[in-house]
mmCIF file of the N, C-alpha and C atoms, coordinates in Angstrom:
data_MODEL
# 
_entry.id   MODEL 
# 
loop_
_atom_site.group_PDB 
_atom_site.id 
_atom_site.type_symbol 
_atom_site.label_atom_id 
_atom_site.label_alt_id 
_atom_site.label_comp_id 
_atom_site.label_asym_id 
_atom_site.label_entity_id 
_atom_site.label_seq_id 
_atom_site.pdbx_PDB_ins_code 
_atom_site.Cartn_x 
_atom_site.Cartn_y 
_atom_site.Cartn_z 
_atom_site.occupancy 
_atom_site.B_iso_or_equiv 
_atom_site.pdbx_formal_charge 
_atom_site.auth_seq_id 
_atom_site.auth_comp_id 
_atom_site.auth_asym_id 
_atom_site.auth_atom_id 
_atom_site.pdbx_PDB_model_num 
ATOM 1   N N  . UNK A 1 1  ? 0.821  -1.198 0.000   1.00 0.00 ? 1  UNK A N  1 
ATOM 2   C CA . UNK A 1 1  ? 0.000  0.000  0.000   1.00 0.00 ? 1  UNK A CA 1 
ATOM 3   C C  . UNK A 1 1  ? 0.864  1.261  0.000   1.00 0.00 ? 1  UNK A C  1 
ATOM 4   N N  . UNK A 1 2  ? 2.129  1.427  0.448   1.00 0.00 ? 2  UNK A N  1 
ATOM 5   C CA . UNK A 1 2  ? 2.812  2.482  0.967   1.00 0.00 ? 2  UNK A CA 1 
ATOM 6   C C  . UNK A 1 2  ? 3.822  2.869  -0.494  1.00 0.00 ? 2  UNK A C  1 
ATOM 7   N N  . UNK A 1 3  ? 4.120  1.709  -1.288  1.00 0.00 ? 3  UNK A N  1 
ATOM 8   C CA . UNK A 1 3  ? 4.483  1.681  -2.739  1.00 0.00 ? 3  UNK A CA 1 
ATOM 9   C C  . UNK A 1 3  ? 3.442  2.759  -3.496  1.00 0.00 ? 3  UNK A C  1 
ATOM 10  N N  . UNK A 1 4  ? 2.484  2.200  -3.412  1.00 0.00 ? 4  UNK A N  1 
ATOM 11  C CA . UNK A 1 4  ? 1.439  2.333  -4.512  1.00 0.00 ? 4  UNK A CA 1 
ATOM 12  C C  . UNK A 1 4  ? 0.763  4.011  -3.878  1.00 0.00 ? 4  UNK A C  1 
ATOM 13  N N  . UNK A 1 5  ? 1.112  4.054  -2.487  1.00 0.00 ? 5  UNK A N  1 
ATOM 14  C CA . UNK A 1 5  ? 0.420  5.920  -2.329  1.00 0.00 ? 5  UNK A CA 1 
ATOM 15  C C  . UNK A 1 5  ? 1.543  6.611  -2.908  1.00 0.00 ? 5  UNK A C  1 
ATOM 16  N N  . UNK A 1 6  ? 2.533  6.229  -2.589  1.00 0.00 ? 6  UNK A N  1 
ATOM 17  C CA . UNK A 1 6  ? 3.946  6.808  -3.131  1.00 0.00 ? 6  UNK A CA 1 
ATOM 18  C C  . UNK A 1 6  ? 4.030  6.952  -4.655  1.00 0.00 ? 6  UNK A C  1 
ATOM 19  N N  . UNK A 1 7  ? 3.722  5.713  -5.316  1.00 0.00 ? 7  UNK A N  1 
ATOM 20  C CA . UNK A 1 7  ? 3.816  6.344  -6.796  1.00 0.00 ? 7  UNK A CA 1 
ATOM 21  C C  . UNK A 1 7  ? 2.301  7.238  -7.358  1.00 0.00 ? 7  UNK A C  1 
ATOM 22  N N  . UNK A 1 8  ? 1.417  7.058  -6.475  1.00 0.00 ? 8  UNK A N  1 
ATOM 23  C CA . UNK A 1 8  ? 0.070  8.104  -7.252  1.00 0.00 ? 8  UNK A CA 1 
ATOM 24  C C  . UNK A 1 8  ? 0.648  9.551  -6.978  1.00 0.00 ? 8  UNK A C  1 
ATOM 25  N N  . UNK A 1 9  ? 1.596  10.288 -6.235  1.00 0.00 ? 9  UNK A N  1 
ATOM 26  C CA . UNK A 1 9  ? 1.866  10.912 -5.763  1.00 0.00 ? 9  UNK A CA 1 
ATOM 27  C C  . UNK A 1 9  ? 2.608  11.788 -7.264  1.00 0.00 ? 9  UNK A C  1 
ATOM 28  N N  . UNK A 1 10 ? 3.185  10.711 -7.997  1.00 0.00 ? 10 UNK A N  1 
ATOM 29  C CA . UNK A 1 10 ? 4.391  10.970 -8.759  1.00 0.00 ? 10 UNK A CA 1 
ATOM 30  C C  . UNK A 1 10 ? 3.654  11.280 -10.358 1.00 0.00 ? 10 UNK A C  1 
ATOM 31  N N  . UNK A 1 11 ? 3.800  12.028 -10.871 1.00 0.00 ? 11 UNK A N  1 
ATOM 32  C CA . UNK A 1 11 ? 3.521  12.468 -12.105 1.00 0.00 ? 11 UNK A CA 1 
ATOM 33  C C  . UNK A 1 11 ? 4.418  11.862 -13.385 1.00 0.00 ? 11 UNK A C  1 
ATOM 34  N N  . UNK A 1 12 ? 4.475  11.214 -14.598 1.00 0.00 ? 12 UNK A N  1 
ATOM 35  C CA . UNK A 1 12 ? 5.044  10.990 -15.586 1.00 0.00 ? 12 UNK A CA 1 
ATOM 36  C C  . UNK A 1 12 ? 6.178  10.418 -15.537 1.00 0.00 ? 12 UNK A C  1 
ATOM 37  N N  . UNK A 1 13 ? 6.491  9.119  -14.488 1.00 0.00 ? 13 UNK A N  1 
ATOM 38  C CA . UNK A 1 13 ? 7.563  8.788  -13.800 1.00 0.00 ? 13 UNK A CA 1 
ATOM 39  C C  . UNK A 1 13 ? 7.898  7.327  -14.713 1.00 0.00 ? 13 UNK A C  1 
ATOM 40  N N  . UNK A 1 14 ? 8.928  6.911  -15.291 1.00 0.00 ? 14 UNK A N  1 
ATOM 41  C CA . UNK A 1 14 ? 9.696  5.726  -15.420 1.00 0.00 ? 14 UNK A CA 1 
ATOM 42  C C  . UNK A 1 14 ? 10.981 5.198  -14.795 1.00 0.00 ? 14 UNK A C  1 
ATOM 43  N N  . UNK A 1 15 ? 10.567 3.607  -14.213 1.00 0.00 ? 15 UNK A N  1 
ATOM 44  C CA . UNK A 1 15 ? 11.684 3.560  -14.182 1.00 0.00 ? 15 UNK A CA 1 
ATOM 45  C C  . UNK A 1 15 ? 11.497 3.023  -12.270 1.00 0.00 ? 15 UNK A C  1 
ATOM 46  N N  . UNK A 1 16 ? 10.152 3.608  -11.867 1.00 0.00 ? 16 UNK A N  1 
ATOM 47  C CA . UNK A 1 16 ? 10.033 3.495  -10.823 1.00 0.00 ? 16 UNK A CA 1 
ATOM 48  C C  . UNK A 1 16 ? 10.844 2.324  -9.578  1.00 0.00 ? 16 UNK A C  1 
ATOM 49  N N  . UNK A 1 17 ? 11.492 2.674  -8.590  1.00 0.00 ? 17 UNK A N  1 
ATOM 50  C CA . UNK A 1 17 ? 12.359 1.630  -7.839  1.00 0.00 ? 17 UNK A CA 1 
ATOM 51  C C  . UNK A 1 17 ? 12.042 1.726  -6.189  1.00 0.00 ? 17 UNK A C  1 
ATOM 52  N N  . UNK A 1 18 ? 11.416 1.381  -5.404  1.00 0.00 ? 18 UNK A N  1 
ATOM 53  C CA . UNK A 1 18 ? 12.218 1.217  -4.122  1.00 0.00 ? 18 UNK A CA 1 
ATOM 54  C C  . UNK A 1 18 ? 13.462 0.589  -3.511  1.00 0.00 ? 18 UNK A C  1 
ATOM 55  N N  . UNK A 1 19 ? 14.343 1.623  -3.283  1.00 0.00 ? 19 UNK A N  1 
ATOM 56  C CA . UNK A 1 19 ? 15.393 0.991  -2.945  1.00 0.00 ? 19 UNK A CA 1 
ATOM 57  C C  . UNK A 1 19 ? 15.990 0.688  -1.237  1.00 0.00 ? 19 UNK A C  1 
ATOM 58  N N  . UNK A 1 20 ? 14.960 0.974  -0.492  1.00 0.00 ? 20 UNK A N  1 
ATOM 59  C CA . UNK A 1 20 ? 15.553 1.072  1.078   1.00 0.00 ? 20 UNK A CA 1 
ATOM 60  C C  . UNK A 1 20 ? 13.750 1.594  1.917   1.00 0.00 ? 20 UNK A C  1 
ATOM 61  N N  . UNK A 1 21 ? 14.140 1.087  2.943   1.00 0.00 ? 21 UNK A N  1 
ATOM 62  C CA . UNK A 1 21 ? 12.739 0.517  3.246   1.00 0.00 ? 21 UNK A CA 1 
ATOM 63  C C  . UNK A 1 21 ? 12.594 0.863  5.111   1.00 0.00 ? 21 UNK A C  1 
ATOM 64  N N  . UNK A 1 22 ? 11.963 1.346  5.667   1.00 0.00 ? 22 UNK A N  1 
ATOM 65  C CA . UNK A 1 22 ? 12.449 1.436  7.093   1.00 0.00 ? 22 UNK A CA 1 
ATOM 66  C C  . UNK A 1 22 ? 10.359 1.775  7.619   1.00 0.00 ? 22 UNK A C  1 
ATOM 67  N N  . UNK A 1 23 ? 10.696 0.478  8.625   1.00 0.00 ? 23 UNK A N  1 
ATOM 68  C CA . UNK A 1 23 ? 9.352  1.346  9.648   1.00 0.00 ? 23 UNK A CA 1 
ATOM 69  C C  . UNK A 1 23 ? 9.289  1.606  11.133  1.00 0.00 ? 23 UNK A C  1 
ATOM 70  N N  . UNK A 1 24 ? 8.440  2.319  11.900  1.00 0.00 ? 24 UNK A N  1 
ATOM 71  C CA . UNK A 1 24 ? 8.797  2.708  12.700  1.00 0.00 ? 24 UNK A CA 1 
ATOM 72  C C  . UNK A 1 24 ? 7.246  2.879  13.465  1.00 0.00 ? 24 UNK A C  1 
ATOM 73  N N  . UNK A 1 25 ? 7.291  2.803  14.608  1.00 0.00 ? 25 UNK A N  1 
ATOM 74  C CA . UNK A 1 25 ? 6.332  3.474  15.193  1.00 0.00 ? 25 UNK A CA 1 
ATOM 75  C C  . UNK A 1 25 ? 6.449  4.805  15.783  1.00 0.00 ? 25 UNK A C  1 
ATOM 76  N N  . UNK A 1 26 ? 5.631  5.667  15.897  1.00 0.00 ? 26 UNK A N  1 
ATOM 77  C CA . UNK A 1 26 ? 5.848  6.880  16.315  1.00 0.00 ? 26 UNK A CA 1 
ATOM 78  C C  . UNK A 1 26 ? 4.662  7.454  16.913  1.00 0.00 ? 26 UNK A C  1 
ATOM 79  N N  . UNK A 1 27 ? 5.192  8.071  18.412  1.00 0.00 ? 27 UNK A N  1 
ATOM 80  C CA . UNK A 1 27 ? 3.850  8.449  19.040  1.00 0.00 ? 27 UNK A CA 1 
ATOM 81  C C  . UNK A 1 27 ? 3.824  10.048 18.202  1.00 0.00 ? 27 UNK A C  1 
ATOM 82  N N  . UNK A 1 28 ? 2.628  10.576 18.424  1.00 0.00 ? 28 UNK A N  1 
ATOM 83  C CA . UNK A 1 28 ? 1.668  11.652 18.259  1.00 0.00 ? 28 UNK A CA 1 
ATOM 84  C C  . UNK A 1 28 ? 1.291  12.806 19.099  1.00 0.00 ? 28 UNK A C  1 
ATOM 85  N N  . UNK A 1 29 ? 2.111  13.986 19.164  1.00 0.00 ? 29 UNK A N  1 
ATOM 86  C CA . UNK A 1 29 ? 1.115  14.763 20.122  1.00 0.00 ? 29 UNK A CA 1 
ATOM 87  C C  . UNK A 1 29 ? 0.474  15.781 19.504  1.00 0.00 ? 29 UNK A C  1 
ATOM 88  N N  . UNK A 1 30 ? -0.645 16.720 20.574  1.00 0.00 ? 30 UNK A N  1 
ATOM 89  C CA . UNK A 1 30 ? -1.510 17.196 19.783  1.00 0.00 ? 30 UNK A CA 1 
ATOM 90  C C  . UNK A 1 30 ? -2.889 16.892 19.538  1.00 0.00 ? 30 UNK A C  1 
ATOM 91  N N  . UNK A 1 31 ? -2.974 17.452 18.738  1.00 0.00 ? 31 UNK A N  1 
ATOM 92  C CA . UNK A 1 31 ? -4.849 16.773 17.755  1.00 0.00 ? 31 UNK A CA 1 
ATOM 93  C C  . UNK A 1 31 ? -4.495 15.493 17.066  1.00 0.00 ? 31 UNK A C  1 
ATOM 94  N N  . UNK A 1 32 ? -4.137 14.884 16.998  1.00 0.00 ? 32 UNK A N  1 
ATOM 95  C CA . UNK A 1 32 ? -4.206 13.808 16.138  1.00 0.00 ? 32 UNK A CA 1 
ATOM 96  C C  . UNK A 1 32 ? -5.242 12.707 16.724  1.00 0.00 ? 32 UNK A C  1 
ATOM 97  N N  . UNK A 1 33 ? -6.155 11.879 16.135  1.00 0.00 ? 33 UNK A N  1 
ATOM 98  C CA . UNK A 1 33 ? -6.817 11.328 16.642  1.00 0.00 ? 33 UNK A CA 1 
ATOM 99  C C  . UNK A 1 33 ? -6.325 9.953  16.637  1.00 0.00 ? 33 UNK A C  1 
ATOM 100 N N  . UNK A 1 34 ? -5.189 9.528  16.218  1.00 0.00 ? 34 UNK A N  1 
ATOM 101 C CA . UNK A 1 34 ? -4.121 8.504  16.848  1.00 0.00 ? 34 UNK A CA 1 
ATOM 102 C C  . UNK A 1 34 ? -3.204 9.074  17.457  1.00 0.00 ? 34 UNK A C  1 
ATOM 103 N N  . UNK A 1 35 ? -2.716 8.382  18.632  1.00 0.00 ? 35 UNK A N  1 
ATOM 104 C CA . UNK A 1 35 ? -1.710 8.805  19.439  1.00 0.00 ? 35 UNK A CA 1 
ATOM 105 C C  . UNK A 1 35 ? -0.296 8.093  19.006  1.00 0.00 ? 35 UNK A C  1 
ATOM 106 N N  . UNK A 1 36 ? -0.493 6.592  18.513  1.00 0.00 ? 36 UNK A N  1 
ATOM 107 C CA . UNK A 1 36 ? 0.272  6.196  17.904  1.00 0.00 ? 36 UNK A CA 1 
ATOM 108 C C  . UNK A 1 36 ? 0.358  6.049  16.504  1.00 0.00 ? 36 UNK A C  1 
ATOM 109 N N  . UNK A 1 37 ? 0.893  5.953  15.575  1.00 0.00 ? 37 UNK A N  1 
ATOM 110 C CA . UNK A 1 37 ? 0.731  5.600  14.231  1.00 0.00 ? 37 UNK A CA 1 
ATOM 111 C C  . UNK A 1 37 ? 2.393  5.115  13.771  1.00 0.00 ? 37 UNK A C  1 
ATOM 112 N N  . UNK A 1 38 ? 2.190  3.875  12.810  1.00 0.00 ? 38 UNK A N  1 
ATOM 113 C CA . UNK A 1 38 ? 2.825  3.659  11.731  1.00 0.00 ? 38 UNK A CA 1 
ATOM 114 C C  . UNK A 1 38 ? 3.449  3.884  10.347  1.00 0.00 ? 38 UNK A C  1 
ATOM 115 N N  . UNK A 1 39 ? 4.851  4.617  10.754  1.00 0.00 ? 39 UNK A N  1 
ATOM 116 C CA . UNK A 1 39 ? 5.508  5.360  9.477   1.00 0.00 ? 39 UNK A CA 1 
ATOM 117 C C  . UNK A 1 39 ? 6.219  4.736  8.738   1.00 0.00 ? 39 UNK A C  1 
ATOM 118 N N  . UNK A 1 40 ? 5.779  4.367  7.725   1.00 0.00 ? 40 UNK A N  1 
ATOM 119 C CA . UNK A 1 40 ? 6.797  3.391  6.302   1.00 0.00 ? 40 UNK A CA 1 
ATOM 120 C C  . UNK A 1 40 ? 7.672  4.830  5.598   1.00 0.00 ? 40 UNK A C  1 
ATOM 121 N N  . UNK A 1 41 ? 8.854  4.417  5.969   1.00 0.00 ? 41 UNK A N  1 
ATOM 122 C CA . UNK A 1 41 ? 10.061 5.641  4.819   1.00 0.00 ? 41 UNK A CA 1 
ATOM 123 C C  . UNK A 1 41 ? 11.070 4.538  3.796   1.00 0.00 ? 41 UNK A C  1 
ATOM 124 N N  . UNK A 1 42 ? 9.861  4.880  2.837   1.00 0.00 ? 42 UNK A N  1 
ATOM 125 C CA . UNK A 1 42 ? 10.993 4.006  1.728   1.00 0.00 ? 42 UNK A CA 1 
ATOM 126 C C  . UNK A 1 42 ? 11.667 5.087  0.805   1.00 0.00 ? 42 UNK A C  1 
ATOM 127 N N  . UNK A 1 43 ? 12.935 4.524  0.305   1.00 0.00 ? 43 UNK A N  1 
ATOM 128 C CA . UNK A 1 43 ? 14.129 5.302  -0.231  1.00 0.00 ? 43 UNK A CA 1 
ATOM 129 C C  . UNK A 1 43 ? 13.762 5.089  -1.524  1.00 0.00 ? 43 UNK A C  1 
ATOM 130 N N  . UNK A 1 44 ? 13.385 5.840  -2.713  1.00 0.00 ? 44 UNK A N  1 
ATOM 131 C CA . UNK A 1 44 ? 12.980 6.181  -4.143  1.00 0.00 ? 44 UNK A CA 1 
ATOM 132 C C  . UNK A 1 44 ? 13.974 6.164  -4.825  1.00 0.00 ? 44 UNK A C  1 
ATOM 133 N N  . UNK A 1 45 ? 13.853 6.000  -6.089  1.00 0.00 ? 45 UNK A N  1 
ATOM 134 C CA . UNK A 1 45 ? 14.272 6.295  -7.887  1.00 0.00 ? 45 UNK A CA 1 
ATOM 135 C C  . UNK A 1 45 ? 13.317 6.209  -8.768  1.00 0.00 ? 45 UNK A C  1 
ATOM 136 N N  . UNK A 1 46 ? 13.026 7.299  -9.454  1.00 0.00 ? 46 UNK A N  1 
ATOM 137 C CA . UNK A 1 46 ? 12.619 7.105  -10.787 1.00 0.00 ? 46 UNK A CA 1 
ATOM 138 C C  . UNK A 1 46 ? 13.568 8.664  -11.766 1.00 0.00 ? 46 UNK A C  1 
ATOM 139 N N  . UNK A 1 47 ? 12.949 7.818  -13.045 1.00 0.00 ? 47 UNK A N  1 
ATOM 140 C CA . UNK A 1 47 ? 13.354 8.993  -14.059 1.00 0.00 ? 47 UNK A CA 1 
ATOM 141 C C  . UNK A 1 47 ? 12.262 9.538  -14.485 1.00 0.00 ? 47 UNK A C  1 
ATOM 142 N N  . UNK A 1 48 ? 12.376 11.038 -13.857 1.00 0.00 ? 48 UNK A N  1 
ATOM 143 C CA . UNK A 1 48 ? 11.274 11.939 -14.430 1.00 0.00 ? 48 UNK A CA 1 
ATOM 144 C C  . UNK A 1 48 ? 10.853 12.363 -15.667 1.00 0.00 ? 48 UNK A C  1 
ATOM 145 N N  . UNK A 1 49 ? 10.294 12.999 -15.871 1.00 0.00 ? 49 UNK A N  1 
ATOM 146 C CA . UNK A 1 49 ? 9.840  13.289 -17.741 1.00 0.00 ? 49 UNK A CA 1 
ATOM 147 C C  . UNK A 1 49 ? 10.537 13.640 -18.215 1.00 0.00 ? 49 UNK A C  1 
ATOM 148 N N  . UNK A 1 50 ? 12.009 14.791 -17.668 1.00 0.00 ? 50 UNK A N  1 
ATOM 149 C CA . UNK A 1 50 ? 12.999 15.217 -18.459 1.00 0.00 ? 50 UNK A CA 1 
ATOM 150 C C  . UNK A 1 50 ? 13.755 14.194 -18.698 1.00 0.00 ? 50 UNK A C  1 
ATOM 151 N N  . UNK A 1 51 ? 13.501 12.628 -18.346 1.00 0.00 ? 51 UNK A N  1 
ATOM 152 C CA . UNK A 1 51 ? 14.582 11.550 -18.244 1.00 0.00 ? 51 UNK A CA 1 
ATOM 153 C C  . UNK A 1 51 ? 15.726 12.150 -17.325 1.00 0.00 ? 51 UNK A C  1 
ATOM 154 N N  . UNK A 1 52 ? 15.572 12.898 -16.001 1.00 0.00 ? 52 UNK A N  1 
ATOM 155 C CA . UNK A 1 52 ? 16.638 12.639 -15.452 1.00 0.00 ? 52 UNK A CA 1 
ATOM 156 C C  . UNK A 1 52 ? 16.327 11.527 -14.170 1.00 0.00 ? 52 UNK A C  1 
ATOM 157 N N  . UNK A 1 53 ? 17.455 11.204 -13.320 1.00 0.00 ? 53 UNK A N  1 
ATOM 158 C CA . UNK A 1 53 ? 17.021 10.328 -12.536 1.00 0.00 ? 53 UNK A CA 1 
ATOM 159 C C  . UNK A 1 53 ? 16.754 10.742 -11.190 1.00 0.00 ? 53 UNK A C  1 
ATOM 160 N N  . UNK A 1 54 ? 16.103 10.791 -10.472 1.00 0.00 ? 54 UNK A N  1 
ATOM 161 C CA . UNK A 1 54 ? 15.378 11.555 -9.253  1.00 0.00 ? 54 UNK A CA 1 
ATOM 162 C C  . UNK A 1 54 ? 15.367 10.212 -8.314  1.00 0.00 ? 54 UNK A C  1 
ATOM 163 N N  . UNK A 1 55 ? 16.290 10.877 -7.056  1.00 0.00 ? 55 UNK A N  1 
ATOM 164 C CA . UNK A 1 55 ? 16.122 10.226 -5.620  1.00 0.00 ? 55 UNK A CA 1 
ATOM 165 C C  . UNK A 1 55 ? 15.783 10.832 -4.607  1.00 0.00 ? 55 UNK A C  1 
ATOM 166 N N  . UNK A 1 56 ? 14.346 9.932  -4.141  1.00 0.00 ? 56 UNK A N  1 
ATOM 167 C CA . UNK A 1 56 ? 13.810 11.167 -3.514  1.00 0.00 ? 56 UNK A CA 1 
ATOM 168 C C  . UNK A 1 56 ? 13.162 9.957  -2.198  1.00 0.00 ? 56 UNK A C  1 
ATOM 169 N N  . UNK A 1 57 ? 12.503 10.684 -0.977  1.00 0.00 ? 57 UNK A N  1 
ATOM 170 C CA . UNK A 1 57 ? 12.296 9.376  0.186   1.00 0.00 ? 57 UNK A CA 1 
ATOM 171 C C  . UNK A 1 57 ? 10.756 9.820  0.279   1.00 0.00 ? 57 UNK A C  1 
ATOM 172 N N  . UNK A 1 58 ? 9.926  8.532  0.746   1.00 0.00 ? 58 UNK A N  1 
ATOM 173 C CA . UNK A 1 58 ? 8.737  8.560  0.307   1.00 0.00 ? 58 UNK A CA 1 
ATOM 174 C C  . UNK A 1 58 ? 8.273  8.305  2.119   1.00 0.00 ? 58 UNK A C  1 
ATOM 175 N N  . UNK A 1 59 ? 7.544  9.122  2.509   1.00 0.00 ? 59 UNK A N  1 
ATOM 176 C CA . UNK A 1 59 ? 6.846  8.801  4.097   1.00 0.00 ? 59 UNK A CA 1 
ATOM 177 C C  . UNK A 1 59 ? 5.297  8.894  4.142   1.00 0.00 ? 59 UNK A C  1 
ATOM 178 N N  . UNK A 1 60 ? 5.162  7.167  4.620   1.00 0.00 ? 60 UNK A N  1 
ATOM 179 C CA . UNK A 1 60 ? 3.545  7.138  4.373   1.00 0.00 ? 60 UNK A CA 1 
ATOM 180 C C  . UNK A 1 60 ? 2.739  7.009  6.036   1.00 0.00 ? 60 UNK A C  1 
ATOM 181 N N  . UNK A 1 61 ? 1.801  7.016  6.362   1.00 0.00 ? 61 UNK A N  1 
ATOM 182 C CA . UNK A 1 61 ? 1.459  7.388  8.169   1.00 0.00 ? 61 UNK A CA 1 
ATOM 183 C C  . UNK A 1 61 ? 0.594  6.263  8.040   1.00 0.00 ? 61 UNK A C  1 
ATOM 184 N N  . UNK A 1 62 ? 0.234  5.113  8.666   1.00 0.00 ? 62 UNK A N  1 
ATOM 185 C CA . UNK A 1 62 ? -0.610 4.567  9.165   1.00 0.00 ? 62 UNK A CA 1 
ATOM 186 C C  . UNK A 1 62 ? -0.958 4.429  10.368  1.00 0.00 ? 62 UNK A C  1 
ATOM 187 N N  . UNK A 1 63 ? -2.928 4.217  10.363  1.00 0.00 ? 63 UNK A N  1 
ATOM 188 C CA . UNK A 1 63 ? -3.261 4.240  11.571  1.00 0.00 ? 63 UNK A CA 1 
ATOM 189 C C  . UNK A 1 63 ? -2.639 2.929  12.355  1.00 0.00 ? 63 UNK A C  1 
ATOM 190 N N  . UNK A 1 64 ? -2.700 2.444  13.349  1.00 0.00 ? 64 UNK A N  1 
ATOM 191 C CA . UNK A 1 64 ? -2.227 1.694  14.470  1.00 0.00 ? 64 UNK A CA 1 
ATOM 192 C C  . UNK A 1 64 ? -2.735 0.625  14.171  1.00 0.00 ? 64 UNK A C  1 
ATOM 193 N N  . UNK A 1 65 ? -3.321 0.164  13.566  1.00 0.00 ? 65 UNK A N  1 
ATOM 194 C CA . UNK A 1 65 ? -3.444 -1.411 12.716  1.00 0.00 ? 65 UNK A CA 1 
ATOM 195 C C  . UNK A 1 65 ? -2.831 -1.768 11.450  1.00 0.00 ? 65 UNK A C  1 
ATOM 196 N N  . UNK A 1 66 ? -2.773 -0.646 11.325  1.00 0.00 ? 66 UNK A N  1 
ATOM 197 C CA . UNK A 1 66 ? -1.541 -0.865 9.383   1.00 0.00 ? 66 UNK A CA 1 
ATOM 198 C C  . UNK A 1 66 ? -2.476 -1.001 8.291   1.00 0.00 ? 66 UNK A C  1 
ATOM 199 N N  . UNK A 1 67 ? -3.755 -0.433 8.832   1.00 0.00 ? 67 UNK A N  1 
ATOM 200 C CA . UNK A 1 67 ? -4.465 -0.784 7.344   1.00 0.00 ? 67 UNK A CA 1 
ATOM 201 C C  . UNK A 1 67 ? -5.584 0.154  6.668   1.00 0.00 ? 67 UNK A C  1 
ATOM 202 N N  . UNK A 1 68 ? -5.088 1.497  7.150   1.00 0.00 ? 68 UNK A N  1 
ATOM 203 C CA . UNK A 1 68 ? -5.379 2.829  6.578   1.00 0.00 ? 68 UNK A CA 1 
ATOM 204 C C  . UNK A 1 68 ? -4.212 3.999  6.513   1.00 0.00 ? 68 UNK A C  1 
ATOM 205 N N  . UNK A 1 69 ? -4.076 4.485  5.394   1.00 0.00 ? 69 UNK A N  1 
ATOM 206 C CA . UNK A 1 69 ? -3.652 5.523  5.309   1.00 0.00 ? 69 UNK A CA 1 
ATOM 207 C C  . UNK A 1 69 ? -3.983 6.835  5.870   1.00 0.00 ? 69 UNK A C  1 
ATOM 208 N N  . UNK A 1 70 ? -2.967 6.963  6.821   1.00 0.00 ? 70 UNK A N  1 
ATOM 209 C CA . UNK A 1 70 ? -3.383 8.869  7.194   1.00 0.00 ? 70 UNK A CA 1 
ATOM 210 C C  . UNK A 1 70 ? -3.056 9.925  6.404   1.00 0.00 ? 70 UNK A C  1 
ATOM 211 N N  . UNK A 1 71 ? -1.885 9.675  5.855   1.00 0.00 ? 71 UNK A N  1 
ATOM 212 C CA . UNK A 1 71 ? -1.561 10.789 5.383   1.00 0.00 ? 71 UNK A CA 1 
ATOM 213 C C  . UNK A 1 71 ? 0.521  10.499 4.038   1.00 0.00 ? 71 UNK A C  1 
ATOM 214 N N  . UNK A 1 72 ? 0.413  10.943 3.586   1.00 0.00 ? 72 UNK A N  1 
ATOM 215 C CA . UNK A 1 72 ? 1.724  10.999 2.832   1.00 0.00 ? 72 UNK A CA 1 
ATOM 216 C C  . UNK A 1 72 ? 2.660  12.056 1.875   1.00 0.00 ? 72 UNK A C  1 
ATOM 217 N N  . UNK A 1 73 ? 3.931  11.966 2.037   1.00 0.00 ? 73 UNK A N  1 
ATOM 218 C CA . UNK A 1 73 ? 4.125  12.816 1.287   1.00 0.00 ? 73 UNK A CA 1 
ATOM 219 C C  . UNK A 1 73 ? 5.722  12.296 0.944   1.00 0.00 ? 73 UNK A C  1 
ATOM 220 N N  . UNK A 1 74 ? 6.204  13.458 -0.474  1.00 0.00 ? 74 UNK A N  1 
ATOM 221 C CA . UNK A 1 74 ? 7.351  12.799 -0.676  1.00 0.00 ? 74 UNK A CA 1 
ATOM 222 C C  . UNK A 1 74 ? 8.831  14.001 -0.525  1.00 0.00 ? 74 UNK A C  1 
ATOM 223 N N  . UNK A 1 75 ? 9.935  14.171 -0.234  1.00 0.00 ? 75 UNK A N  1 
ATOM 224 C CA . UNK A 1 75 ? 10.400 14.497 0.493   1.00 0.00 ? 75 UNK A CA 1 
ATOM 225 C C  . UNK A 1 75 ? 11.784 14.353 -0.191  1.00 0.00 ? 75 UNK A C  1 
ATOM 226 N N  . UNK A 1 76 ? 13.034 15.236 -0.345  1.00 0.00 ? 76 UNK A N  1 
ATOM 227 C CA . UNK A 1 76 ? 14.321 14.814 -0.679  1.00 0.00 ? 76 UNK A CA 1 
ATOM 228 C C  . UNK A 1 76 ? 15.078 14.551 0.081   1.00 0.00 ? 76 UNK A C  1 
ATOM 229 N N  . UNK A 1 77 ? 15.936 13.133 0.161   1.00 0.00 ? 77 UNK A N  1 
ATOM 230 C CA . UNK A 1 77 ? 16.316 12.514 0.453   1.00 0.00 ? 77 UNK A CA 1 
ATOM 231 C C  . UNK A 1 77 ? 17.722 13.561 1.441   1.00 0.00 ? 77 UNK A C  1 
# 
């Protein structure tokens, strides 16, 4: 799931790769209506439309069962 939010994210991309992979739990303070949640940071490649090659790290939030998405975004490495 954390692949696949990561590449809808990505516009006109070939080439697509995960190369490095890390999860973590992480508490929450604040408003959040999880206190805990589940962060997948996988390490990217693709070649963008200009064909150059772009490495970039992808962080996706799940709720505390692993089987909704909170939130994502993508980020340079």
């Amino acid at each position: 799931m954390a692949k696949d939010e990561i590449l809808k994210k990505l516009v006109k991309v070939n080439s697509f790769d995960v190369t490095g992979f890390n999860e973590d739990t992480v508490n929450i303070d604040g408003n959040s209506d999880f206190k805990k949640q589940i962060q997948y940071t996988l390490d990217i490649t693709f070649v963008d439309s200009n064909k150059v090659i772009q490495k970039k790290k992808g962080v996706v939030m799940f709720t505390p069962d692993g089987t909704t998405i909170i939130n994502s975004k993508i980020t340079d490495q």
